[in-house]
PyMOL commands that place a pseudoatom at each C-alpha (Angstrom):
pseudoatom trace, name=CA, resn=UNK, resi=1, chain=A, elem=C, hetatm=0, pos=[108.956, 189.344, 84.725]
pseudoatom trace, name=CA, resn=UNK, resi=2, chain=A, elem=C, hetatm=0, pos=[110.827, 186.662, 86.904]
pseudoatom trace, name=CA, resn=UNK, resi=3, chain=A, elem=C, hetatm=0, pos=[112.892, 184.106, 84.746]
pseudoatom trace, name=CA, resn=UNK, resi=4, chain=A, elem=C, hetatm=0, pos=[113.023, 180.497, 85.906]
pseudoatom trace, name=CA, resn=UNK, resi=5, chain=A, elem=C, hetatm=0, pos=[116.612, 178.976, 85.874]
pseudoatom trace, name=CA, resn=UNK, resi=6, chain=A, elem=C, hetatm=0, pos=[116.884, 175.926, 83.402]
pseudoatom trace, name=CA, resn=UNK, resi=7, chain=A, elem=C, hetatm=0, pos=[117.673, 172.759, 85.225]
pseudoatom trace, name=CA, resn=UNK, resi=8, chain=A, elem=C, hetatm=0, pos=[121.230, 171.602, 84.552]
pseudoatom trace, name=CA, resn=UNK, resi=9, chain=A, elem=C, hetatm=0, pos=[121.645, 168.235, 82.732]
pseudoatom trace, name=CA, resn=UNK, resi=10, chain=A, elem=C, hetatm=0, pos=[123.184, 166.682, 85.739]
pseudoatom trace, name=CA, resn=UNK, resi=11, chain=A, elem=C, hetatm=0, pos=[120.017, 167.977, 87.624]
pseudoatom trace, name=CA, resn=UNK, resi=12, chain=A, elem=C, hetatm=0, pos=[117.711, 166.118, 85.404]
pseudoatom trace, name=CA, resn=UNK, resi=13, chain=A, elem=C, hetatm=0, pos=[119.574, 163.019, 85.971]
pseudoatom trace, name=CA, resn=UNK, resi=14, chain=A, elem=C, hetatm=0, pos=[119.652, 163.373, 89.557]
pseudoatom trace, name=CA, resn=UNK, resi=15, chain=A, elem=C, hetatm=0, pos=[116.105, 163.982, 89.937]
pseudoatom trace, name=CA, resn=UNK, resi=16, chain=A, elem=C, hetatm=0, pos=[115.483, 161.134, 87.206]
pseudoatom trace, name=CA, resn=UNK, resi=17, chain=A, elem=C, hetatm=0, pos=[117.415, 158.514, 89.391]
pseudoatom trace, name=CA, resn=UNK, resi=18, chain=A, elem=C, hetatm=0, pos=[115.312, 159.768, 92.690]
pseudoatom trace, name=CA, resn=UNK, resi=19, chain=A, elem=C, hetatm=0, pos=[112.204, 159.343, 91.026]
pseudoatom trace, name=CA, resn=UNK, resi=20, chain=A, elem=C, hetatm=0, pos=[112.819, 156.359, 88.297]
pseudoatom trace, name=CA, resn=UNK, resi=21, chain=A, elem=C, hetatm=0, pos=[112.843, 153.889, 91.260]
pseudoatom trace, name=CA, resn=UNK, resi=22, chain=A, elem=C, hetatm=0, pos=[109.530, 154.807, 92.866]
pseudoatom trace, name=CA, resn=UNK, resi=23, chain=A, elem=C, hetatm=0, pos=[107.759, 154.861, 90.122]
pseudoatom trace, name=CA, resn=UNK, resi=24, chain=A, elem=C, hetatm=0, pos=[109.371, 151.350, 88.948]
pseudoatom trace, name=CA, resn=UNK, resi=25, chain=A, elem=C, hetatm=0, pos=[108.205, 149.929, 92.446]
pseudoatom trace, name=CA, resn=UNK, resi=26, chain=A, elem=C, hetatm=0, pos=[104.996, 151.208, 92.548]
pseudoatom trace, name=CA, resn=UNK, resi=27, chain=A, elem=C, hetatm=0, pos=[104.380, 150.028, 88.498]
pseudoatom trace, name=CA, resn=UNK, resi=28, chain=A, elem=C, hetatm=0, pos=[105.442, 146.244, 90.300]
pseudoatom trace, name=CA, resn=UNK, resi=29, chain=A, elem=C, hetatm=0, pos=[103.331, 146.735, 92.972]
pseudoatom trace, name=CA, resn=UNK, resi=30, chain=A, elem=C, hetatm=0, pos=[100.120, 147.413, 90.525]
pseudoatom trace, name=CA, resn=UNK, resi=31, chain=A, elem=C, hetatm=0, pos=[101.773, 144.847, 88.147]
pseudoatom trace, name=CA, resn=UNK, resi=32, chain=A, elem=C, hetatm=0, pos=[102.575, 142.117, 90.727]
pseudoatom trace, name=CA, resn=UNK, resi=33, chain=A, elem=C, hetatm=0, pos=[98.370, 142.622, 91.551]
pseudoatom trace, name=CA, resn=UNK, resi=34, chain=A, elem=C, hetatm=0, pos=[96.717, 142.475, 88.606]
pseudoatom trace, name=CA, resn=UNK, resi=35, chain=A, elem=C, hetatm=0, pos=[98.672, 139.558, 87.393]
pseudoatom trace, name=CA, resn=UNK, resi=36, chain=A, elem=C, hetatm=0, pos=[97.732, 137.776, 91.163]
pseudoatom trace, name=CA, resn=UNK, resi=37, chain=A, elem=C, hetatm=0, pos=[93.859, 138.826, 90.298]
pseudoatom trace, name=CA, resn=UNK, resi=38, chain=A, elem=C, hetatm=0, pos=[94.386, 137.667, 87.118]
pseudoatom trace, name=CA, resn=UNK, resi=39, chain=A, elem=C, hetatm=0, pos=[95.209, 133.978, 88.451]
pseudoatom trace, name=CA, resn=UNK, resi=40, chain=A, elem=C, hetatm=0, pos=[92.916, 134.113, 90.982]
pseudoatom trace, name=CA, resn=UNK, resi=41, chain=A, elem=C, hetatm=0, pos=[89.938, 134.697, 88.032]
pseudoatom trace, name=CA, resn=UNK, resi=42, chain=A, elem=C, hetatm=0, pos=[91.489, 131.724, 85.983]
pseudoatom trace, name=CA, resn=UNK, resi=43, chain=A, elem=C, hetatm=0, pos=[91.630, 129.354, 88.262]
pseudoatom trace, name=CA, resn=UNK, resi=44, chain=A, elem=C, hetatm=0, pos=[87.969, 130.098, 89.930]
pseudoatom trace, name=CA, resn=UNK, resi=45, chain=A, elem=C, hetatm=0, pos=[86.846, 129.693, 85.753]
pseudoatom trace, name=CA, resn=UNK, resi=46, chain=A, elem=C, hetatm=0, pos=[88.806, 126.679, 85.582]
pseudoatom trace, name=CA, resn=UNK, resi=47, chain=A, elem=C, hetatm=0, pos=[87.402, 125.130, 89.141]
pseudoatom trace, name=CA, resn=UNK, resi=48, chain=A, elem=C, hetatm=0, pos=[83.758, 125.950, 87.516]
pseudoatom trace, name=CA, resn=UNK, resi=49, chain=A, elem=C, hetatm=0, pos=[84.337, 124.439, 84.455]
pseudoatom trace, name=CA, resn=UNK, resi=50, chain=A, elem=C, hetatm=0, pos=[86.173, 121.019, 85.632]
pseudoatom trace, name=CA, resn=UNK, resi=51, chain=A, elem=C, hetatm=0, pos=[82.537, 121.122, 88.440]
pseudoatom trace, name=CA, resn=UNK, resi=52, chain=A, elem=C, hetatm=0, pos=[79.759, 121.914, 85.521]
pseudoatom trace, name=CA, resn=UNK, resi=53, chain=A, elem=C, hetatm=0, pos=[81.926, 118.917, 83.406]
pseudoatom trace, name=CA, resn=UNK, resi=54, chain=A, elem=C, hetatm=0, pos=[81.214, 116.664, 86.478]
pseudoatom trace, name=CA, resn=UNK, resi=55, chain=A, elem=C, hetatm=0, pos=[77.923, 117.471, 86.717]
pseudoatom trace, name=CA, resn=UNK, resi=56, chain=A, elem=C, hetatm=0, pos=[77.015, 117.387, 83.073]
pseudoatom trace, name=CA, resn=UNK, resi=57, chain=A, elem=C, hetatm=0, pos=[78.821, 113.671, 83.135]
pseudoatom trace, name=CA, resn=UNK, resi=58, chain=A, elem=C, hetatm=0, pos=[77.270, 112.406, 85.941]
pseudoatom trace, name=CA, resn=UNK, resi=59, chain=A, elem=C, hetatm=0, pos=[73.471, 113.600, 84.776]
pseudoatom trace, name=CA, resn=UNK, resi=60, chain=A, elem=C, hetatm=0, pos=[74.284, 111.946, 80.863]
pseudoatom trace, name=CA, resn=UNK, resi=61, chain=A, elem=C, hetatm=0, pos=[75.824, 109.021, 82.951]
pseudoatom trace, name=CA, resn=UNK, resi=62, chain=A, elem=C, hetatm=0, pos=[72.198, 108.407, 84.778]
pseudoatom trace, name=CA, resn=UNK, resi=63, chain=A, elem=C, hetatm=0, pos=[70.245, 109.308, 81.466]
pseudoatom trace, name=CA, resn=UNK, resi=64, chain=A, elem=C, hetatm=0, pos=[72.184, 106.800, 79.965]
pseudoatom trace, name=CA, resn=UNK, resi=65, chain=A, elem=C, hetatm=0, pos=[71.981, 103.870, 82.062]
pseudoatom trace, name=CA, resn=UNK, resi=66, chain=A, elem=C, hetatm=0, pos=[69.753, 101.378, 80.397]
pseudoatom trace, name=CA, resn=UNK, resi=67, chain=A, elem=C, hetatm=0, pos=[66.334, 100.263, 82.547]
pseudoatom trace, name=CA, resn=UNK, resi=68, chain=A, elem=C, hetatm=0, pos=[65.787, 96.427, 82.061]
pseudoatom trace, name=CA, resn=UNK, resi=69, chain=A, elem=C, hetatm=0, pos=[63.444, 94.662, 83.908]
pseudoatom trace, name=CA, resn=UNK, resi=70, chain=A, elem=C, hetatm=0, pos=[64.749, 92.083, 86.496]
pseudoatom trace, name=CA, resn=UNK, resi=71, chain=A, elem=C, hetatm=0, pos=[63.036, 89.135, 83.761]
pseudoatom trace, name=CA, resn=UNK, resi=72, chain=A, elem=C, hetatm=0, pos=[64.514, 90.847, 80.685]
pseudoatom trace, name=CA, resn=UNK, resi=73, chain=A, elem=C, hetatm=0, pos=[68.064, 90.423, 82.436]
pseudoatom trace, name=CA, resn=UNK, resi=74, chain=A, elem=C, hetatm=0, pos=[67.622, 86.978, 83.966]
pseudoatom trace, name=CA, resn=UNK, resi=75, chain=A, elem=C, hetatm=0, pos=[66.682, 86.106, 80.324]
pseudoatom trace, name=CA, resn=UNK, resi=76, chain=A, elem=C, hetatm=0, pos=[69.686, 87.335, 78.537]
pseudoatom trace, name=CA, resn=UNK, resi=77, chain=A, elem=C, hetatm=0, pos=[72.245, 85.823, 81.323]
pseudoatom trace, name=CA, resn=UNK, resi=78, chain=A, elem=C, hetatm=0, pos=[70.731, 82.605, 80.582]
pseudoatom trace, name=CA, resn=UNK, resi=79, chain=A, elem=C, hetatm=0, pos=[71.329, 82.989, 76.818]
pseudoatom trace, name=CA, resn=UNK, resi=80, chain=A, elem=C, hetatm=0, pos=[75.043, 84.855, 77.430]
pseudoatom trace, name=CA, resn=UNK, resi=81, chain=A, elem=C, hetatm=0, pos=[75.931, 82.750, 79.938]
pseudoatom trace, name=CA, resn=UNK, resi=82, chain=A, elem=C, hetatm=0, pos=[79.353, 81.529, 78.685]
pseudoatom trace, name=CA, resn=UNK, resi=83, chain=A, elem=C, hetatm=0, pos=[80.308, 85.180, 77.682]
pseudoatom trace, name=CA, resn=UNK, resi=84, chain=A, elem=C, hetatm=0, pos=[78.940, 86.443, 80.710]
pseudoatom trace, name=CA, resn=UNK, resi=85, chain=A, elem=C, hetatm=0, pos=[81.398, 84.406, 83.142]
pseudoatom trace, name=CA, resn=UNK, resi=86, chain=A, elem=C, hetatm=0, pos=[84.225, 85.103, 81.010]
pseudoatom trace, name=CA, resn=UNK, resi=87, chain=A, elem=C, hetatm=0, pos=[83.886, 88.627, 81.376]
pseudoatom trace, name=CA, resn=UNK, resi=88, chain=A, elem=C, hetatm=0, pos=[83.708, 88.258, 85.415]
pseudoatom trace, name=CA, resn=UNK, resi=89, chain=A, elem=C, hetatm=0, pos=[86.936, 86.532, 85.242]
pseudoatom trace, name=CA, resn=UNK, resi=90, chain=A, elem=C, hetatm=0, pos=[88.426, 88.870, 82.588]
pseudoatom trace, name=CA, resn=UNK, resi=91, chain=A, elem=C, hetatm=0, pos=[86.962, 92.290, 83.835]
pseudoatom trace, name=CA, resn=UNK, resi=92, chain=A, elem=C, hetatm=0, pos=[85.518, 91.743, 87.342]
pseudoatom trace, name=CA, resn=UNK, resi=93, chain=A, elem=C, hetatm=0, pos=[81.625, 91.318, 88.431]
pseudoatom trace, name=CA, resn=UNK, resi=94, chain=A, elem=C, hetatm=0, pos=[81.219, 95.282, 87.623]
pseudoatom trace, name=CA, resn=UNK, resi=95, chain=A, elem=C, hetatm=0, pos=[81.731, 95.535, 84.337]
pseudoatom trace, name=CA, resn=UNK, resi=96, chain=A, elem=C, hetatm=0, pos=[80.300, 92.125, 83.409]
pseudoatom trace, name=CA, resn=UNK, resi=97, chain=A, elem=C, hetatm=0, pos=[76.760, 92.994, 85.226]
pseudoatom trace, name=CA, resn=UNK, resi=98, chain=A, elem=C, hetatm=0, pos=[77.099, 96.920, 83.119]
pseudoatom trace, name=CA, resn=UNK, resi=99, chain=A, elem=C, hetatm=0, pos=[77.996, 94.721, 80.214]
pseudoatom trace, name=CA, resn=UNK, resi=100, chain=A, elem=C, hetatm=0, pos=[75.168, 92.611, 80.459]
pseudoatom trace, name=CA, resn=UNK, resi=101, chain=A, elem=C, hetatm=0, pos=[72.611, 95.252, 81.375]
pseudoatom trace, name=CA, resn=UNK, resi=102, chain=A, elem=C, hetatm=0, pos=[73.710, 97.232, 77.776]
pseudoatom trace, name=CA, resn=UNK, resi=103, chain=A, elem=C, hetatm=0, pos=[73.220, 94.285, 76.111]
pseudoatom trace, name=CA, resn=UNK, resi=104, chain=A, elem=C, hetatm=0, pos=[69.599, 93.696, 77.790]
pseudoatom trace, name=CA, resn=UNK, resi=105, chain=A, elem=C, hetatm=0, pos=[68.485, 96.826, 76.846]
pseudoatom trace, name=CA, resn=UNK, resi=106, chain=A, elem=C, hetatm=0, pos=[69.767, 96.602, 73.324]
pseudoatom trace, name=CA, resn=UNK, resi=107, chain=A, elem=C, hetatm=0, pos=[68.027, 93.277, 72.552]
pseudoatom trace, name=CA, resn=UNK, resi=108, chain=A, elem=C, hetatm=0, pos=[65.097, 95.075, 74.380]
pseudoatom trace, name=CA, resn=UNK, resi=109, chain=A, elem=C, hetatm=0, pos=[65.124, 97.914, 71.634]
pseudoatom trace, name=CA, resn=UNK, resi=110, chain=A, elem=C, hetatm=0, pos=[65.510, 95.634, 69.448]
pseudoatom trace, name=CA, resn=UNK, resi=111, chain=A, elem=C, hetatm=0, pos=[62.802, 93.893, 70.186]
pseudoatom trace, name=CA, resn=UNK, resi=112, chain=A, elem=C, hetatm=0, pos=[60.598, 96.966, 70.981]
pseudoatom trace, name=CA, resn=UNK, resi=113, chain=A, elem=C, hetatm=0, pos=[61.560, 98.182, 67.246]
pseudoatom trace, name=CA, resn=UNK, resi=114, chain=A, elem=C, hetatm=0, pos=[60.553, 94.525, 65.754]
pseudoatom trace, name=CA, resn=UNK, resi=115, chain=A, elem=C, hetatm=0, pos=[57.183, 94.532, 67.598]
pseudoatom trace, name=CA, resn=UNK, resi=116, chain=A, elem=C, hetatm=0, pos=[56.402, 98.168, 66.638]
pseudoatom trace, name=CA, resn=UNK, resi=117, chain=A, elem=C, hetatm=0, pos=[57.364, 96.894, 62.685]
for i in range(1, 117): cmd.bond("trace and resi %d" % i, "trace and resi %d" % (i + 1))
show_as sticks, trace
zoom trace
C-alpha cells in the first residue's frame, strides 16, 4: 500500500493563489455575459412595449376621431362662431378645427339620442 504525502499548508496556499485568479476571471467572464444578455433582453422588451403603446394609441386615436358630416360642421361653426375664432387665436387653426369637430359630433349624439327618445 503506497501512502500519499499530505500537502503542506503553504502548498495549499500556493496552489490556492494559482488557481483563485482563474477561476475569478473566468466567473467575470460568464458574469460580465449574462448581465450583457440580460440588457440586451430588457431593452428589446422595452423597444416592444414603447412600439405596441404606439400602435395601440394611434389605432384608439383613429377610433376615436369623431365623423361629422361636412353640413353638421358648417352648422355648428355658424352657431360657435365667436368661440370658434377665439380658439384660432388662442390655440392655433389645429386645435380649434379638432375642437370644433368634438363638439359636432357631441351635439350630433345628442341629437341622435333625442330623436331615438
Amino acid at each position: 500500500m503506497t501512502l500519499i504525502p499530505r500537502p503542506k499548508a503553504h502548498e495549499c496556499l500556493l496552489a490556492l493563489a494559482v488557481l483563485l485568479p482563474a477561476s475569478t476571471a473566468s466567473a467575470q467572464d460568464y458574469l460580465g455575459s449574462y448581465l450583457q444578455s440580460q440588457q440586451d433582453a430588457n431593452i428589446r422588451e422595452i423597444q416592444q412595449d414603447n412600439s405596441n403603446r404606439a400602435e395601440g394609441s394611434t389605432a384608439k386615436q383613429q377610433r376615436s376621431t369623431p365623423t361629422v358630416s361636412p353640413s353638421q360642421l358648417a352648422e355648428v361653426k355658424a352657431r360657435l362662431r365667436t368661440d370658434y375664432e377665439r380658439r384660432v387665436r388662442e390655440e392655433g387653426q389645429a386645435k380649434a378645427d379638432e375642437w370644433l369637430r368634438d363638439t359636432a359630433h357631441r351635439i350630433a349624439q345628442r341629437q341622435g339620442s333625442n330623436a331615438a327618445r
